[in-house]
C-alpha positions as CSV (number, residue, x, y, z in Angstrom):
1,X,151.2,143.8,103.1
2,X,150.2,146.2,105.7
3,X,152.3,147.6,107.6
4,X,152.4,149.5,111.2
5,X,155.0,152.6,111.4
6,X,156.8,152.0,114.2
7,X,155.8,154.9,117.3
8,X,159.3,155.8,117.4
9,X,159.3,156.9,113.7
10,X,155.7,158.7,113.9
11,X,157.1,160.7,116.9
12,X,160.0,161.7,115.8
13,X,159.2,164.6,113.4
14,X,157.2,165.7,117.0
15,X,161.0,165.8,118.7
16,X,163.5,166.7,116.5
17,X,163.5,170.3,117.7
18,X,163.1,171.5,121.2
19,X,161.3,174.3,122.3
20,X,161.2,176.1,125.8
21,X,157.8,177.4,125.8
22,X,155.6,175.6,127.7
23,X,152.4,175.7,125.9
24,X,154.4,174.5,123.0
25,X,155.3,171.5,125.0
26,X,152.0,171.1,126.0
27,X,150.9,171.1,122.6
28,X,153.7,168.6,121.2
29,X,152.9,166.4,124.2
30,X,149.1,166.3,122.9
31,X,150.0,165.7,119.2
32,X,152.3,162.8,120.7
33,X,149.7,161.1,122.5
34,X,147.2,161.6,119.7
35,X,149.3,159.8,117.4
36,X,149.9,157.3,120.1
37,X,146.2,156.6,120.3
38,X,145.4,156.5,116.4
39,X,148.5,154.0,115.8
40,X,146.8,151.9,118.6
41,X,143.4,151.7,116.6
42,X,144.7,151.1,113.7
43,X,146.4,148.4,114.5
44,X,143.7,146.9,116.3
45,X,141.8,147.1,113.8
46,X,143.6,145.2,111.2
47,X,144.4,142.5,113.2
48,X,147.8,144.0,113.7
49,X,147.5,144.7,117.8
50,X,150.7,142.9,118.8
51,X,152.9,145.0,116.5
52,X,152.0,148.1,118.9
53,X,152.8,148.1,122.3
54,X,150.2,149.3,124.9
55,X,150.9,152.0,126.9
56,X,153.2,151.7,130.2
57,X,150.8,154.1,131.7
58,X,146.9,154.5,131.2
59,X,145.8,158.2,131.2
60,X,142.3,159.4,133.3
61,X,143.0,162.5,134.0
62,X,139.6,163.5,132.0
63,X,137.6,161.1,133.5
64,X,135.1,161.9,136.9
65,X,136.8,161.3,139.6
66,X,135.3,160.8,143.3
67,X,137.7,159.7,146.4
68,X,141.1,160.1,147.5
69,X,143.4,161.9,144.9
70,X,146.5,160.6,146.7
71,X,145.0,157.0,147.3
72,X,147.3,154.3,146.6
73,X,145.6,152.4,144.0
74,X,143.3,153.9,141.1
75,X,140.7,151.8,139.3
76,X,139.0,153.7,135.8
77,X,135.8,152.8,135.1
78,X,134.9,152.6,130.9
79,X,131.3,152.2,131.4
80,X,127.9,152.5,128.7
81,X,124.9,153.9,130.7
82,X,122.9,151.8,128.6
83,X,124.6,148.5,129.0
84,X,122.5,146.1,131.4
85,X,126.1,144.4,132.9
86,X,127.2,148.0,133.5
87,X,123.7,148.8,135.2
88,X,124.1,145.4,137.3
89,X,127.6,146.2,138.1
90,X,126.1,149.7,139.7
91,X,123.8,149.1,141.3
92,X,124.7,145.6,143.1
93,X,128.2,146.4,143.8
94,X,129.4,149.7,143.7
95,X,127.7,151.0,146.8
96,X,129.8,148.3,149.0
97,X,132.6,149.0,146.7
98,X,132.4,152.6,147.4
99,X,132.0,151.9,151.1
100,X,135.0,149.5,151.6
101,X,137.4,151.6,149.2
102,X,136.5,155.2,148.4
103,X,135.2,156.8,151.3
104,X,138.0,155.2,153.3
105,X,140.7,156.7,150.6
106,X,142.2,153.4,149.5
107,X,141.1,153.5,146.1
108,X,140.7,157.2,143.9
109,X,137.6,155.7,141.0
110,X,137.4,157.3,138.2
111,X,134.7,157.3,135.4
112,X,135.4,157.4,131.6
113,X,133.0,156.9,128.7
114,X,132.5,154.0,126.2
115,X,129.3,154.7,124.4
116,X,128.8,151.4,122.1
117,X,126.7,153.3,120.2
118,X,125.9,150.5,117.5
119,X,123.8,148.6,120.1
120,X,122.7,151.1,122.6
121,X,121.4,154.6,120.6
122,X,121.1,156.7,123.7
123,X,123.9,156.2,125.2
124,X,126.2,158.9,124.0
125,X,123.8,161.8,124.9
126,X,123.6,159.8,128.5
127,X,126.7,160.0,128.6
128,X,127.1,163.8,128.3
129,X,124.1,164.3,130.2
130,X,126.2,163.1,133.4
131,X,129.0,164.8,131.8
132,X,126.8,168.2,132.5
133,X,125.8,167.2,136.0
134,X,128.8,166.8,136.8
135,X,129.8,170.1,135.8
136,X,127.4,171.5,137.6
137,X,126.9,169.6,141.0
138,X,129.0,166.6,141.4
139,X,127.0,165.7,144.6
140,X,124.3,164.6,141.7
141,X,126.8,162.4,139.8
142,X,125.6,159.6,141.8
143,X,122.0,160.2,142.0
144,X,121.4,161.3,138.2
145,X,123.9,157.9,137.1
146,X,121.7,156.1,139.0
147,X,119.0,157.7,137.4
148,X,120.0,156.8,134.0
149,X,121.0,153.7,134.9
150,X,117.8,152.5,135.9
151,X,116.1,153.6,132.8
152,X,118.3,152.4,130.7
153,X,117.4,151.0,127.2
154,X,113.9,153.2,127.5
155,X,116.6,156.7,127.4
156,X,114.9,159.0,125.3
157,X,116.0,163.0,125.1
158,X,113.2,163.7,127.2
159,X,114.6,162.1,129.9
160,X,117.7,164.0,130.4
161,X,116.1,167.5,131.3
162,X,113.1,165.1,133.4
163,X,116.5,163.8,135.2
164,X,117.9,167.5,135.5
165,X,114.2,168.9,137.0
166,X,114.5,165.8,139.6
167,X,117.9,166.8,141.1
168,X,116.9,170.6,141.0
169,X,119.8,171.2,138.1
170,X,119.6,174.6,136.8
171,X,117.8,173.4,133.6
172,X,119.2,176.1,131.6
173,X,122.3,175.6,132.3
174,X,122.1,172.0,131.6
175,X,120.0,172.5,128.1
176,X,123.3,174.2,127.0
177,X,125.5,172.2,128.1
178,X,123.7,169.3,126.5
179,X,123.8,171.3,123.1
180,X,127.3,172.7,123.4
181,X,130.2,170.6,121.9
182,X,132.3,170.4,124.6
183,X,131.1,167.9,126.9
184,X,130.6,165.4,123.4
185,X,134.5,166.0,122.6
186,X,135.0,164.8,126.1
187,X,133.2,161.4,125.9
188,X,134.2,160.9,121.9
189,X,137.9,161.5,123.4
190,X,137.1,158.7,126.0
191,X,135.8,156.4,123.6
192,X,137.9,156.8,121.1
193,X,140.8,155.7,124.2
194,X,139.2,152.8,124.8
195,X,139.1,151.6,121.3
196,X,142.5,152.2,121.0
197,X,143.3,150.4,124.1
198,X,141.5,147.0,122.6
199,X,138.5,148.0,125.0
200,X,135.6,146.5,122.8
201,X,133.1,145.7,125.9
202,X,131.7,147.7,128.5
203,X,131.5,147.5,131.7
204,X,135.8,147.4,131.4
205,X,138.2,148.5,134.8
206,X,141.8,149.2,135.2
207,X,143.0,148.9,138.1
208,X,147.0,150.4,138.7
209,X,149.0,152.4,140.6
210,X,147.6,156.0,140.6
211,X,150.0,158.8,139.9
212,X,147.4,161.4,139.8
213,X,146.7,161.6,135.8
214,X,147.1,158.1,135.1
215,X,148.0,154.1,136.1
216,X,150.7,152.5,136.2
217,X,151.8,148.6,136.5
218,X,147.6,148.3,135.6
219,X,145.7,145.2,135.6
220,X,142.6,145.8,132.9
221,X,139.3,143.3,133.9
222,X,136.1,142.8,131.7
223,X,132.7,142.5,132.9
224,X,131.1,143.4,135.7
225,X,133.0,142.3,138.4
226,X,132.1,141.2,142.0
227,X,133.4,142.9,144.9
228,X,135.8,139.6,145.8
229,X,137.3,140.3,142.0
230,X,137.7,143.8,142.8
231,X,139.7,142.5,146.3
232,X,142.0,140.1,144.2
233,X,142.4,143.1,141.8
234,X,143.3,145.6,144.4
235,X,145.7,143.1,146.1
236,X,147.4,142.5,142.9
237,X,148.2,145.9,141.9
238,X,149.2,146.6,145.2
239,X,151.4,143.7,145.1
240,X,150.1,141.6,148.6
């Protein structure tokens, strides 16, 4: 019979001594969470899901944020720039949804990766692609996820530096980025979250009380939503 190690156990060679150095804290903190997220998948995996708990908060503070950092509500984006429900989602409602909440500081959106790379080839290098523009422009998040989004299943690694030469990126720049490993541990780190918070689908929200690195008291919604779901949502969280 299979079994799932209770968290508490896990953790507790992390916390049975106590140290005052801060980057040591840092560090247990990470292993902690780490072991969180593997016990997750696992569990998931083997049918065993209700055995582990999920988190009382979700964490985003990796994720590309635009709006309000103090706004009331946070709603994290998993999205696959390949996905044609993702693409829909963009494109028909985000604009008024961007309108309506983030430029008027009621809702701080943040965008995290779920590259379902089984059915859609490209899009983990997509994924780092607006990884790098954001690195090096975030006024040309938009435009280049826009970009990708409307090519879509036809991605190819041509199009990434075509993208970069359209939005007058320092090509260069954005090569290495592309080729370093940093940006991929970024969006593998994402998607491996997601798996372990039972997020099989993309596009996937949570919507929660923002703390500034993560939700609280979240509501998580599949599919692309409408901007009337994403009012109920809202109103939920915040409890109207």
């Amino acid at each position: 019979m299979k079994k799932v190690i209770p968290l508490m156990a896990v953790t507790a060679a992390l916390t049975g001594c106590v140290t005052n150095n801060s980057q040591e804290i840092e560090q247990l903190k990470a292993q902690i969470n780490e072991l969180e997220t593997n016990q997750r998948i696992i569990a998931t995996n083997t049918n065993m899901a209700g055995l582990v708990q999920m988190p009382a908060e979700i964490r985003f503070d990796q994720g590309i944020a635009l709006g309000n950092p103090n706004a009331p509500i946070a709603m994290v984006e998993f999205t696959d720039l390949q996905c044609p429900y993702c693409a829909k989602f963009q494109t028909d409602v985000f604009p008024e949804f961007k309108k309506q909440y983030i430029d008027t500081g009621k809702v701080y959106y943040v965008a995290k990766e779920l590259p379902l790379s089984s059915i859609h080839p490209e899009a983990m290098n997509a994924a780092i692609a607006l990884r790098c523009t954001a690195e090096q422009n975030i006024e040309k998040y938009e435009p280049m996820k826009d970009e990708l989004f409307s090519i879509g299943r036809s991605l190819t690694e041509a199009s990434y530096n075509e993208a970069a030469t359209k939005f007058e990126l320092n090509t260069e720049l954005f090569s290495t980025c592309m080729a370093s490993d940093a940006q991929r541990k970024e969006v593998a780190s994402s998607y491996k979250y997601a798996m372990s918070l039972g997020l099989r689908s993309t596009p996937s929200f949570i919507f929660g009380k923002n703390t500034g690195k993560s939700v609280t008291d979240y509501k998580v919604v599949k599919g692309s939503l409408t901007l009337e779901e994403i009012d109920k949502a809202t109103a939920i969280v915040s409890g109207k």
